[in-house]
PDB file of the backbone (N, CA, C, O) and the ligand in Angstrom, with CONECT records:
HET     ZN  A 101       1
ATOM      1  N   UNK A   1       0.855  -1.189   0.000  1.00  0.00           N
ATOM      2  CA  UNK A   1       0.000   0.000   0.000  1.00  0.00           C
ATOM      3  C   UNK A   1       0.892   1.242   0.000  1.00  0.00           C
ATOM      4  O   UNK A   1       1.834   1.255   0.792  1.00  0.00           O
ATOM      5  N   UNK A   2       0.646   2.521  -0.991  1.00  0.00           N
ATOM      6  CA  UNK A   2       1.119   3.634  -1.117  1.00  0.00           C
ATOM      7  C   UNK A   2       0.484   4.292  -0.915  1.00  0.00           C
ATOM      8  O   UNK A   2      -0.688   4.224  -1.286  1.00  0.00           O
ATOM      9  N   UNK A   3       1.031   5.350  -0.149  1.00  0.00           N
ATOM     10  CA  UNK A   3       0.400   6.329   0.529  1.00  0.00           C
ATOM     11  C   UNK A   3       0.785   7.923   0.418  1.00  0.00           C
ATOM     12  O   UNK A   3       1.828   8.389   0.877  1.00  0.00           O
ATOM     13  N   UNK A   4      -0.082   8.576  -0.171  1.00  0.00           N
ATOM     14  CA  UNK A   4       0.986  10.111  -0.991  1.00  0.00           C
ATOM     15  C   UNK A   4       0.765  11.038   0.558  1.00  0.00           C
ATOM     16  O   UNK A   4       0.263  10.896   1.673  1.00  0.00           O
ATOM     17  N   UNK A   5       1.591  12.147  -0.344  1.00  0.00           N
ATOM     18  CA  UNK A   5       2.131  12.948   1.085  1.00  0.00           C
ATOM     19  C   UNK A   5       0.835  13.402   1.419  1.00  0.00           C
ATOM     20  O   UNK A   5       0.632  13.016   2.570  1.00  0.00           O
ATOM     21  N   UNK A   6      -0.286  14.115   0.938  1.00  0.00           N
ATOM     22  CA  UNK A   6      -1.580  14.192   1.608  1.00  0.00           C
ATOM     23  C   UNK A   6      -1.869  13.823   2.815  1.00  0.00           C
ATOM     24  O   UNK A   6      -2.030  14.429   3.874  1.00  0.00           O
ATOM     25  N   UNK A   7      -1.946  11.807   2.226  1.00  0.00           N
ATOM     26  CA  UNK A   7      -2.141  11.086   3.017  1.00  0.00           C
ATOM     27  C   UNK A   7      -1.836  11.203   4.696  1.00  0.00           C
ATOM     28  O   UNK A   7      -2.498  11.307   5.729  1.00  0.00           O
ATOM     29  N   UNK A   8      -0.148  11.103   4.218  1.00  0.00           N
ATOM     30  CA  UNK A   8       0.457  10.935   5.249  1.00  0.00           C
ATOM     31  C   UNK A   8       0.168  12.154   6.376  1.00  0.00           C
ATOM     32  O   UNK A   8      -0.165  11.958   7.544  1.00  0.00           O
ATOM     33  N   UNK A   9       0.396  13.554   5.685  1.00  0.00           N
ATOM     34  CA  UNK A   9       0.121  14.939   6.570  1.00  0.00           C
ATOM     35  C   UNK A   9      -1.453  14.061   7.078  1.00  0.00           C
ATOM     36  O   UNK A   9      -1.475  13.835   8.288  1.00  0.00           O
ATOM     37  N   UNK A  10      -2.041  13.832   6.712  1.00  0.00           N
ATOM     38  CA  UNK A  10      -3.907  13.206   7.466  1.00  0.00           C
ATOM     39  C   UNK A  10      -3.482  12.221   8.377  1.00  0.00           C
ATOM     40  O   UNK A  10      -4.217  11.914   9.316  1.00  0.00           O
ATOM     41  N   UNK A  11      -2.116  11.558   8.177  1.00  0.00           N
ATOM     42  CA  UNK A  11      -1.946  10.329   9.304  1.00  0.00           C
ATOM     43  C   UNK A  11      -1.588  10.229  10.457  1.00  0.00           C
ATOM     44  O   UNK A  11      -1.734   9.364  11.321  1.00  0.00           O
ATOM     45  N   UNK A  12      -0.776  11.827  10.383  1.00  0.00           N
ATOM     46  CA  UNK A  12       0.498  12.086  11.270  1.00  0.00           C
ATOM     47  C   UNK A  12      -0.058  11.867  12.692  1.00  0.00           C
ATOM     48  O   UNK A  12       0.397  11.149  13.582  1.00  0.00           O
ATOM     49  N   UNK A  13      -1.546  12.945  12.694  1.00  0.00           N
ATOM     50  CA  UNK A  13      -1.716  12.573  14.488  1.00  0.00           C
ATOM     51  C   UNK A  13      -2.152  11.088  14.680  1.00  0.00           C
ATOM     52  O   UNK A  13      -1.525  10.235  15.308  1.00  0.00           O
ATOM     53  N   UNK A  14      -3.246  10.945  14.077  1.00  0.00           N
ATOM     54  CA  UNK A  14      -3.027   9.251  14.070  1.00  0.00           C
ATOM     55  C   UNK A  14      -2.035   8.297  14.563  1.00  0.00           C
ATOM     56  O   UNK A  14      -2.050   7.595  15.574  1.00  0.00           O
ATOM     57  N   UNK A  15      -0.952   8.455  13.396  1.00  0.00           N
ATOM     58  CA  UNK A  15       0.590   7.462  13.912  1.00  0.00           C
ATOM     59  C   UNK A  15       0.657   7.783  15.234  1.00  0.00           C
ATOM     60  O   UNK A  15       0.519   6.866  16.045  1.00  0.00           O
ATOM     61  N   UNK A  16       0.869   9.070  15.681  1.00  0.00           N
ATOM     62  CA  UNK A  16       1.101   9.635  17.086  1.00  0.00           C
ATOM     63  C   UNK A  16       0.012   8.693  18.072  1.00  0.00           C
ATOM     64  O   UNK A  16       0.249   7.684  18.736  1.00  0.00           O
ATOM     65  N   UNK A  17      -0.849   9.207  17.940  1.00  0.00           N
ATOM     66  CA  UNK A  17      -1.973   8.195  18.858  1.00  0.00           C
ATOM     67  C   UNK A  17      -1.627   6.795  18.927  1.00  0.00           C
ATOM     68  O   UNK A  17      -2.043   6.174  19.905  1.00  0.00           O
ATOM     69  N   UNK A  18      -1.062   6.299  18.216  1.00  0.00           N
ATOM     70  CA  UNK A  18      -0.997   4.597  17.698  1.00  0.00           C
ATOM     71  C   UNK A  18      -2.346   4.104  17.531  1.00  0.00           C
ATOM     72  O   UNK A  18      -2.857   3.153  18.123  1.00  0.00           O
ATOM     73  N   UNK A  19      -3.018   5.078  16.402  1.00  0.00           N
ATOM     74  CA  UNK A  19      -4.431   5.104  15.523  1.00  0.00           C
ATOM     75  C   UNK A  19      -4.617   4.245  14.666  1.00  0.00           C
ATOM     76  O   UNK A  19      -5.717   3.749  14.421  1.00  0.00           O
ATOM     77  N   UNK A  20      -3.411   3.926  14.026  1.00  0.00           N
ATOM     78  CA  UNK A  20      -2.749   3.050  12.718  1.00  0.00           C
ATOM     79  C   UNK A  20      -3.061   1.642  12.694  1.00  0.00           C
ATOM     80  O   UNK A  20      -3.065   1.115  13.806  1.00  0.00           O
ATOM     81  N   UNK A  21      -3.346   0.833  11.625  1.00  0.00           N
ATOM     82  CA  UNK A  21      -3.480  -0.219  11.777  1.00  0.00           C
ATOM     83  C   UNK A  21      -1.615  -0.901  11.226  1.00  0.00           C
ATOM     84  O   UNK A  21      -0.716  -0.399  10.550  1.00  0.00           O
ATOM     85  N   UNK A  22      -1.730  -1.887  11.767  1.00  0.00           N
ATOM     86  CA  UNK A  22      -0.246  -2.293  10.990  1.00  0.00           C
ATOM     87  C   UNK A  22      -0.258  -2.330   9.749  1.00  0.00           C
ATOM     88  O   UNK A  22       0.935  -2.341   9.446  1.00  0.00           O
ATOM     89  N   UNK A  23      -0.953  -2.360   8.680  1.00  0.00           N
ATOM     90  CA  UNK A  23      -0.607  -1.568   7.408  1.00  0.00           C
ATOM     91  C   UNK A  23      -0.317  -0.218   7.313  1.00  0.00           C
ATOM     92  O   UNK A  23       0.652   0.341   6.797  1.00  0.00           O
ATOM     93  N   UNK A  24      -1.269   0.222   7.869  1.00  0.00           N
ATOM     94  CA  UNK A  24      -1.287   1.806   7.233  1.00  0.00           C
ATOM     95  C   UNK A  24       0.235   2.352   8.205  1.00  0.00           C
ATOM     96  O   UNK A  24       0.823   3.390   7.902  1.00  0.00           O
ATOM     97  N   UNK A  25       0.713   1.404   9.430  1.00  0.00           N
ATOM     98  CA  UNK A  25       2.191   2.097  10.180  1.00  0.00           C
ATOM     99  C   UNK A  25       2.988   1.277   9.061  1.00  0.00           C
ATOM    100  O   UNK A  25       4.186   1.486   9.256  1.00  0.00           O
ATOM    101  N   UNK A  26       2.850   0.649   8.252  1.00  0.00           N
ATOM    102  CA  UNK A  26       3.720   0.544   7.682  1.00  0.00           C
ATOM    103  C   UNK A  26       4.181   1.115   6.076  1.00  0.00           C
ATOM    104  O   UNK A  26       5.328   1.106   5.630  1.00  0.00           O
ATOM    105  N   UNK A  27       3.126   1.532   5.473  1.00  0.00           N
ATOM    106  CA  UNK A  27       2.756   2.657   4.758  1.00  0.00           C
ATOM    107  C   UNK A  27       3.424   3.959   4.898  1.00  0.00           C
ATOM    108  O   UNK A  27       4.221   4.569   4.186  1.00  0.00           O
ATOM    109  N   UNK A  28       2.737   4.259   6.282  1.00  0.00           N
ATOM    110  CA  UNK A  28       3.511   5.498   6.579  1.00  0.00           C
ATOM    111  C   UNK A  28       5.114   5.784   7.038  1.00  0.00           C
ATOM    112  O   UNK A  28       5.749   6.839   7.020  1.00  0.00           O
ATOM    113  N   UNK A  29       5.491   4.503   7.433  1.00  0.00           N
ATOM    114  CA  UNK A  29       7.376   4.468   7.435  1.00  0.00           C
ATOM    115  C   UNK A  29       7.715   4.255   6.297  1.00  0.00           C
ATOM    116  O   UNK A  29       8.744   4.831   5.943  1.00  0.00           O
ATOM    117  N   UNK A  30       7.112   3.495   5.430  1.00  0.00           N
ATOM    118  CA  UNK A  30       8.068   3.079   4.298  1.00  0.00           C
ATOM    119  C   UNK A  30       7.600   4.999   3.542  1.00  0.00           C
ATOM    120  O   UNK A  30       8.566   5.543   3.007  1.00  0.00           O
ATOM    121  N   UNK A  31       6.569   5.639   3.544  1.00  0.00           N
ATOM    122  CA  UNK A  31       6.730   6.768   3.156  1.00  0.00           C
ATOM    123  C   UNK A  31       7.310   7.849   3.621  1.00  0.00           C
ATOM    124  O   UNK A  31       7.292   8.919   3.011  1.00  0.00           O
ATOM    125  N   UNK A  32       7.912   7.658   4.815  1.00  0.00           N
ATOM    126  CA  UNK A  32       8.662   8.487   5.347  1.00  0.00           C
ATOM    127  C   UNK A  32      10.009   8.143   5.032  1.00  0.00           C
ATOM    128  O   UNK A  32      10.647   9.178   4.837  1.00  0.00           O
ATOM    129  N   UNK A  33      10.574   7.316   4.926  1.00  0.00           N
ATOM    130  CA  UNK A  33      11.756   6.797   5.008  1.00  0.00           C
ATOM    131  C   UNK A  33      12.531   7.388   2.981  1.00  0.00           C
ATOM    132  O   UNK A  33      13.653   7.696   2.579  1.00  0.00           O
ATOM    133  N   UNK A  34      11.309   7.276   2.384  1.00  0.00           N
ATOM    134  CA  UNK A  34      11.680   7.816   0.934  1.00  0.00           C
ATOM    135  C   UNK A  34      11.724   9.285   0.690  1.00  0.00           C
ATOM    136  O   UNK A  34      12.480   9.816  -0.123  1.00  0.00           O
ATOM    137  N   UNK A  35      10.506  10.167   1.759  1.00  0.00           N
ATOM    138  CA  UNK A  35      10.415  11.399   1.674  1.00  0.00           C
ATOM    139  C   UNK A  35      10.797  12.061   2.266  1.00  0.00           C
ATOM    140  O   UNK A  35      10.086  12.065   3.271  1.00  0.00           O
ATOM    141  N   UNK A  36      11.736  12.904   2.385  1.00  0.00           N
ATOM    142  CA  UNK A  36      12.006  14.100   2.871  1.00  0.00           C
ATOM    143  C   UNK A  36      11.223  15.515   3.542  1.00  0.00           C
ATOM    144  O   UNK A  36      11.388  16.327   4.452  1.00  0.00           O
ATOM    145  N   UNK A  37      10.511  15.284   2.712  1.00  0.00           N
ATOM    146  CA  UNK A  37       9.760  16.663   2.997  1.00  0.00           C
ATOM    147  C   UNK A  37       8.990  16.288   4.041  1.00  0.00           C
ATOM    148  O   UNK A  37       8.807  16.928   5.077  1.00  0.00           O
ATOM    149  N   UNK A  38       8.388  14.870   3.640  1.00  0.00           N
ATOM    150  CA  UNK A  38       7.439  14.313   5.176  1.00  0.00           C
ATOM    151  C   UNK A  38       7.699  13.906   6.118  1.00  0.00           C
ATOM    152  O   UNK A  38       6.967  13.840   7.106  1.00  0.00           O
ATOM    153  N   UNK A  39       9.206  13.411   5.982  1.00  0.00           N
ATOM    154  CA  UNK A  39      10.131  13.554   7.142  1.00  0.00           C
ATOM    155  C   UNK A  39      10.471  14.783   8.035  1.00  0.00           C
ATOM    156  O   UNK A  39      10.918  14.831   9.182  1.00  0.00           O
ATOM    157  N   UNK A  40      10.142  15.705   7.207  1.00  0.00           N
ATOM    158  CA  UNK A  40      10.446  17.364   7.859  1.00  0.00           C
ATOM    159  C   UNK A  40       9.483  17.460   8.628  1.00  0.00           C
ATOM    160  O   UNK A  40       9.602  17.736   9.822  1.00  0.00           O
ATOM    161  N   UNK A  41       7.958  17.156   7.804  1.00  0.00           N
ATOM    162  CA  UNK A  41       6.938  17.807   8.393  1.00  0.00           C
ATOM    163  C   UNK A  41       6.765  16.871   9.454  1.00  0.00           C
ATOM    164  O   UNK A  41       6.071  17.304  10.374  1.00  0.00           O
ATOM    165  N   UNK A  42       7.325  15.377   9.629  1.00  0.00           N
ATOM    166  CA  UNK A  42       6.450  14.714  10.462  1.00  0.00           C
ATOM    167  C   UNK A  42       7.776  15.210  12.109  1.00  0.00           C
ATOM    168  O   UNK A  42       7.441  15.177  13.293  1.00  0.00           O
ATOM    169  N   UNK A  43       8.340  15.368  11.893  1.00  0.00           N
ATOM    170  CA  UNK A  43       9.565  15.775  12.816  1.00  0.00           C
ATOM    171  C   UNK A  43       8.792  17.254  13.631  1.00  0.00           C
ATOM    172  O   UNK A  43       8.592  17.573  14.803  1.00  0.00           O
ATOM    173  N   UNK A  44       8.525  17.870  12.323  1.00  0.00           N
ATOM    174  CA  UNK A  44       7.938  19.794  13.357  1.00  0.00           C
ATOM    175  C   UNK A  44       6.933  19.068  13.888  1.00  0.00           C
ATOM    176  O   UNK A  44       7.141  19.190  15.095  1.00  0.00           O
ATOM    177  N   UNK A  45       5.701  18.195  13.725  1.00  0.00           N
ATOM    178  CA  UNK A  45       4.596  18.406  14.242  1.00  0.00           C
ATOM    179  C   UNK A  45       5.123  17.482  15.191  1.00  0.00           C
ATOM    180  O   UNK A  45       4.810  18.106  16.205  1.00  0.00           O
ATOM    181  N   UNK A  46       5.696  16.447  15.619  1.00  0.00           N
ATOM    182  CA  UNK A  46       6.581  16.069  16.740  1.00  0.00           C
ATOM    183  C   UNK A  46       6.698  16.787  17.502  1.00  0.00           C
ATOM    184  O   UNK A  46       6.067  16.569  18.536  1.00  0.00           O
ATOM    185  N   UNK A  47       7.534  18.002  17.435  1.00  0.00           N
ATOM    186  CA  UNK A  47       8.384  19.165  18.186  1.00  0.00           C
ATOM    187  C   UNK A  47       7.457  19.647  18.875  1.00  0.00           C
ATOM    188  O   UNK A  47       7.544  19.751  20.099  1.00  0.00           O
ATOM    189  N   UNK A  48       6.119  20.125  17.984  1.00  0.00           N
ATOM    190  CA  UNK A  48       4.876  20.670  18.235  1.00  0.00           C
ATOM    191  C   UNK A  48       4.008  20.601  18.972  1.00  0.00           C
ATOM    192  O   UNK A  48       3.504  21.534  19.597  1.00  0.00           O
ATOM    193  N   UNK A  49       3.641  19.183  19.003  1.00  0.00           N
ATOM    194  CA  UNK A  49       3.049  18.380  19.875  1.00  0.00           C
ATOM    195  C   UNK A  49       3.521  18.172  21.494  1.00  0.00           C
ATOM    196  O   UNK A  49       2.924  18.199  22.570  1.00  0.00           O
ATOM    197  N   UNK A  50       4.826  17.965  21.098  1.00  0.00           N
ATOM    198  CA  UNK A  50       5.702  17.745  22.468  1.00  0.00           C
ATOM    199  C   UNK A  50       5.537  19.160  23.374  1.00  0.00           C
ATOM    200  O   UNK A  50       5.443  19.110  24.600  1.00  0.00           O
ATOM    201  N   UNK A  51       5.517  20.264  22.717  1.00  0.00           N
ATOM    202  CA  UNK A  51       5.636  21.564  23.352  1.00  0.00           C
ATOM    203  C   UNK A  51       4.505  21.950  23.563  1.00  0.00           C
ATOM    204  O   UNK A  51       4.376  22.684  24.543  1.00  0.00           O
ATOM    205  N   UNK A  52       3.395  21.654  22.834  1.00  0.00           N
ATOM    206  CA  UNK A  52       1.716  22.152  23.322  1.00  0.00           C
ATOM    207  C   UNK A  52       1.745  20.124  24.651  1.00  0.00           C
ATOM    208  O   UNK A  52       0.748  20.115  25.374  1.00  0.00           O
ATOM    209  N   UNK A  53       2.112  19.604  24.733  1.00  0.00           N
ATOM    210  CA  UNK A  53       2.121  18.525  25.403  1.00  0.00           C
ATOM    211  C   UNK A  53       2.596  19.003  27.180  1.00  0.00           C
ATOM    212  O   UNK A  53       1.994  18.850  28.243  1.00  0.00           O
ATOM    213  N   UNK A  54       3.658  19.494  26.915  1.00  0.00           N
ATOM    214  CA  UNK A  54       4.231  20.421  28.126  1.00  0.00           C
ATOM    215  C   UNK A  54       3.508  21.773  28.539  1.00  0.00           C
ATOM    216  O   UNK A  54       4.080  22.292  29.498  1.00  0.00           O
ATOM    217  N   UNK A  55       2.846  22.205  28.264  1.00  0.00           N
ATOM    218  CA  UNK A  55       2.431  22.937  28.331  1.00  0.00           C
ATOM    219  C   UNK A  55       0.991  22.696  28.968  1.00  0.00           C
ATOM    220  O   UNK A  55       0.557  23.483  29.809  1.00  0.00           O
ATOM    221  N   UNK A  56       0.158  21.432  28.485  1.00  0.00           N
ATOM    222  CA  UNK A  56      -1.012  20.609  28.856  1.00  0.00           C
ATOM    223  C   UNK A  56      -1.003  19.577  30.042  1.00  0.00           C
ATOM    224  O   UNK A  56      -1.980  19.131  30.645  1.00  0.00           O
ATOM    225  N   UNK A  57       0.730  19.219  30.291  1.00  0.00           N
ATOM    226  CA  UNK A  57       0.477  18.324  31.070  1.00  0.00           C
ATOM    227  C   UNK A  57      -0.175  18.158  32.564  1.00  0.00           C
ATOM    228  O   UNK A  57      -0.526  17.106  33.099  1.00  0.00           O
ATOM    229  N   UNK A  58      -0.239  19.518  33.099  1.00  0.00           N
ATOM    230  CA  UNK A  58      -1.720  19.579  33.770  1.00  0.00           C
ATOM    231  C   UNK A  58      -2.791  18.671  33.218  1.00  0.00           C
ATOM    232  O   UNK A  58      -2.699  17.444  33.218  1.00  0.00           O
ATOM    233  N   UNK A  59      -3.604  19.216  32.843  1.00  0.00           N
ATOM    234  CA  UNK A  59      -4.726  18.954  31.920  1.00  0.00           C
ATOM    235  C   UNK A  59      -4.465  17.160  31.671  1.00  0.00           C
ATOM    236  O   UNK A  59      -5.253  16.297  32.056  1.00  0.00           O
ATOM    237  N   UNK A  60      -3.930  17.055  31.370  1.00  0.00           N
ATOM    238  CA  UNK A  60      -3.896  15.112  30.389  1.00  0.00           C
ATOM    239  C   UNK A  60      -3.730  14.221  31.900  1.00  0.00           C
ATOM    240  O   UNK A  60      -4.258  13.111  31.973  1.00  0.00           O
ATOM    241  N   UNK A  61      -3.125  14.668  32.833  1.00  0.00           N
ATOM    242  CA  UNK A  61      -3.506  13.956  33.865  1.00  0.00           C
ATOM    243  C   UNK A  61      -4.486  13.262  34.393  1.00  0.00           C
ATOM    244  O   UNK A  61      -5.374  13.922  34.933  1.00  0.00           O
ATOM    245  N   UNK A  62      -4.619  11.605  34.391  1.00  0.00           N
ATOM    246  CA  UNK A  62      -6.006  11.501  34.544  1.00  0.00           C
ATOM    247  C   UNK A  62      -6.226  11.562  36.131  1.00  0.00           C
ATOM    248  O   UNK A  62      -5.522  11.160  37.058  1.00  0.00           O
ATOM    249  N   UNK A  63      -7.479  12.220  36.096  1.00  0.00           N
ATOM    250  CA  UNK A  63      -8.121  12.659  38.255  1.00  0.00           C
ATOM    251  C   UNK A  63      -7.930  11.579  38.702  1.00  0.00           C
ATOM    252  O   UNK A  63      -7.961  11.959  39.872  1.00  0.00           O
ATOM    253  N   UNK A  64      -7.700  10.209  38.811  1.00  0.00           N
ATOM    254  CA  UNK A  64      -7.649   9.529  39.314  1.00  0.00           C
ATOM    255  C   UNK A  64      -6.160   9.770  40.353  1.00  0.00           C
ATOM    256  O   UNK A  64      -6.046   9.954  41.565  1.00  0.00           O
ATOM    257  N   UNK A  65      -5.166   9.669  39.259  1.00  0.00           N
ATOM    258  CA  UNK A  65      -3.769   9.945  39.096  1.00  0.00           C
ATOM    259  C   UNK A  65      -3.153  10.984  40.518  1.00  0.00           C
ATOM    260  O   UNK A  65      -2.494  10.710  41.521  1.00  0.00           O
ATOM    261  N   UNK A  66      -3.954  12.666  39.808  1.00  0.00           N
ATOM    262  CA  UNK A  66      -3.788  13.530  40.453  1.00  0.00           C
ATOM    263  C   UNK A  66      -4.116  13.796  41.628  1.00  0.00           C
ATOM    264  O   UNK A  66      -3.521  14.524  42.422  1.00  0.00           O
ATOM    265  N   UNK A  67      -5.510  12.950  41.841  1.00  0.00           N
ATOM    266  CA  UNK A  67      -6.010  12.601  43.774  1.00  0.00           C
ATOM    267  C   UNK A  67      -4.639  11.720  44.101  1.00  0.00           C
ATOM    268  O   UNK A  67      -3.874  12.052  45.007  1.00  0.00           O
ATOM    269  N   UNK A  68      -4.512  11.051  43.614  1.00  0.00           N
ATOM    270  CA  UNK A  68      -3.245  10.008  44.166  1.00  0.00           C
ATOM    271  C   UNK A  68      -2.298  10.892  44.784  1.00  0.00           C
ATOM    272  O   UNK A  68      -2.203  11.004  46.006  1.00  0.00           O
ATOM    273  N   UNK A  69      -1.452  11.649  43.788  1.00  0.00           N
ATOM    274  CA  UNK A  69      -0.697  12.107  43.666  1.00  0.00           C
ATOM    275  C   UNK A  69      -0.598  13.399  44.762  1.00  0.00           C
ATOM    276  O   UNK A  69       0.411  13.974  45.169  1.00  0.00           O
ATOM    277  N   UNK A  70      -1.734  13.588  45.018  1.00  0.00           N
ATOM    278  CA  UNK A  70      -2.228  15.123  46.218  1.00  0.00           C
ATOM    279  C   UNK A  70      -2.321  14.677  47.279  1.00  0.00           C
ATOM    280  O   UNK A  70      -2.084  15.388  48.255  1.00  0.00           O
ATOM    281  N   UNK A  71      -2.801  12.994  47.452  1.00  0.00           N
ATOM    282  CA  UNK A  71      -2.781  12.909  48.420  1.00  0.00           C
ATOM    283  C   UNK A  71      -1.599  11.984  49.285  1.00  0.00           C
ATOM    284  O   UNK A  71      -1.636  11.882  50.512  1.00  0.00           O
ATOM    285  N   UNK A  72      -0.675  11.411  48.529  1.00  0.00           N
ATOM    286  CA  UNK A  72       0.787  11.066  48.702  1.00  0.00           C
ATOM    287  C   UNK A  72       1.343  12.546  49.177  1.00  0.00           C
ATOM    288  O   UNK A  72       1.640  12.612  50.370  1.00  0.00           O
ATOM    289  N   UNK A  73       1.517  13.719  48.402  1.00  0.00           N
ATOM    290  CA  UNK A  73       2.383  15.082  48.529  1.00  0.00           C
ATOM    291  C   UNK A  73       1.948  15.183  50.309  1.00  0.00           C
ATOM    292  O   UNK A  73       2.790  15.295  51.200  1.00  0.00           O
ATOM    293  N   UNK A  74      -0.002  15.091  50.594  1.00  0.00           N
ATOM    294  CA  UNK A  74      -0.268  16.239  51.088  1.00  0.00           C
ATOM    295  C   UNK A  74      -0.088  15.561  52.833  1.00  0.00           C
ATOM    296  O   UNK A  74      -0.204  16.131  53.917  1.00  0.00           O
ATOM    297  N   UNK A  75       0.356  13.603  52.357  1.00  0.00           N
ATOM    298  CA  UNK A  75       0.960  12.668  53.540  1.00  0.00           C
ATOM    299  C   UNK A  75       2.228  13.133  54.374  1.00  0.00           C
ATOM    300  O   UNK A  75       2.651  13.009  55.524  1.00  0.00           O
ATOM    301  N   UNK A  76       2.584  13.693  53.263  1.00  0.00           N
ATOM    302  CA  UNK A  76       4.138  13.768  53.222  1.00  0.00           C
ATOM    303  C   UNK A  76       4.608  15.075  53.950  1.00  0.00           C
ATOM    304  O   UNK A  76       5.660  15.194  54.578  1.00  0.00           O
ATOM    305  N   UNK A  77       3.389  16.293  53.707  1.00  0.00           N
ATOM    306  CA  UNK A  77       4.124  17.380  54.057  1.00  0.00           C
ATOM    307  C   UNK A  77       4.241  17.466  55.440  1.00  0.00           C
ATOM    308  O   UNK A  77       3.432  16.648  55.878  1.00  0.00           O
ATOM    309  N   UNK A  78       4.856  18.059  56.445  1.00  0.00           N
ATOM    310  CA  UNK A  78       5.172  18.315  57.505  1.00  0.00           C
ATOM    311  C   UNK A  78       3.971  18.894  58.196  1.00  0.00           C
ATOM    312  O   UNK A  78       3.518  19.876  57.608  1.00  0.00           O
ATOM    313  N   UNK A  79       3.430  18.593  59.131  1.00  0.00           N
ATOM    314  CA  UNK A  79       2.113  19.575  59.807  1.00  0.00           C
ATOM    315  C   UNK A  79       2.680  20.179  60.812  1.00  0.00           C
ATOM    316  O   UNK A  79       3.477  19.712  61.626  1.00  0.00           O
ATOM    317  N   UNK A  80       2.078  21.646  60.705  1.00  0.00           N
ATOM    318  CA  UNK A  80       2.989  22.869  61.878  1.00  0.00           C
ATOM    319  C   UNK A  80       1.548  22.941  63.361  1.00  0.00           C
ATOM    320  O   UNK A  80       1.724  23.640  64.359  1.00  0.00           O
TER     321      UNK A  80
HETATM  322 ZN    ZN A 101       5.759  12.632   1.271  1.00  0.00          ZN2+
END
C-alpha cells in the first residue's frame, strides 16, 4: 500500500496516537523513510506536539492519578 504525502500529513496525528493499523504504520514508514519533505513535516509536528504537550500536562492527567498524587504530597508534608 502507497500512501501520498496528503495522506500521510492526514496520518500524522493518528501514527502519534498509535491510531494506525499495521498496514497503514507501515505505509507510513516506508513513506517516510523515501520522503524528505514528510520527514520534515512529520519531525515539526513532533516538536509541536511535544511543546503544546508540556504545556497541557496539567490537563492530560487523569483525576484519578492527580487525587493520588495530592494525596501522597499532602501525607508527606510536615504539619505545623
Ligand atoms: Zn511525502
Amino acid at each position: 500500500m502507497i500512501i501520498t504525502c496528503r495522506q500521510l500529513v492526514e496520518a500524522v496525528t493518528a501514527a502519534r496516537e498509535g491510531a494506525l493499523s499495521v498496514l497503514e504504520q507501515l505505509s507510513y514508514r516506508a513513506h517516510l523513510a523515501r520522503c524528505a519533505a514528510c520527514r520534515a513535516y512529520a519531525q515539526q509536528m513532533e516538536e509541536t506536539v511535544n511543546l503544546l504537550h508540556d504545556v497541557r500536562t496539567e490537563d492530560s492527567v487523569p483525576d484519578g492519578f492527580k487525587a493520588a498524587l495530592l494525596a501522597r504530597l499532602s501525607k508527606g508534608t510536615p504539619k505545623h
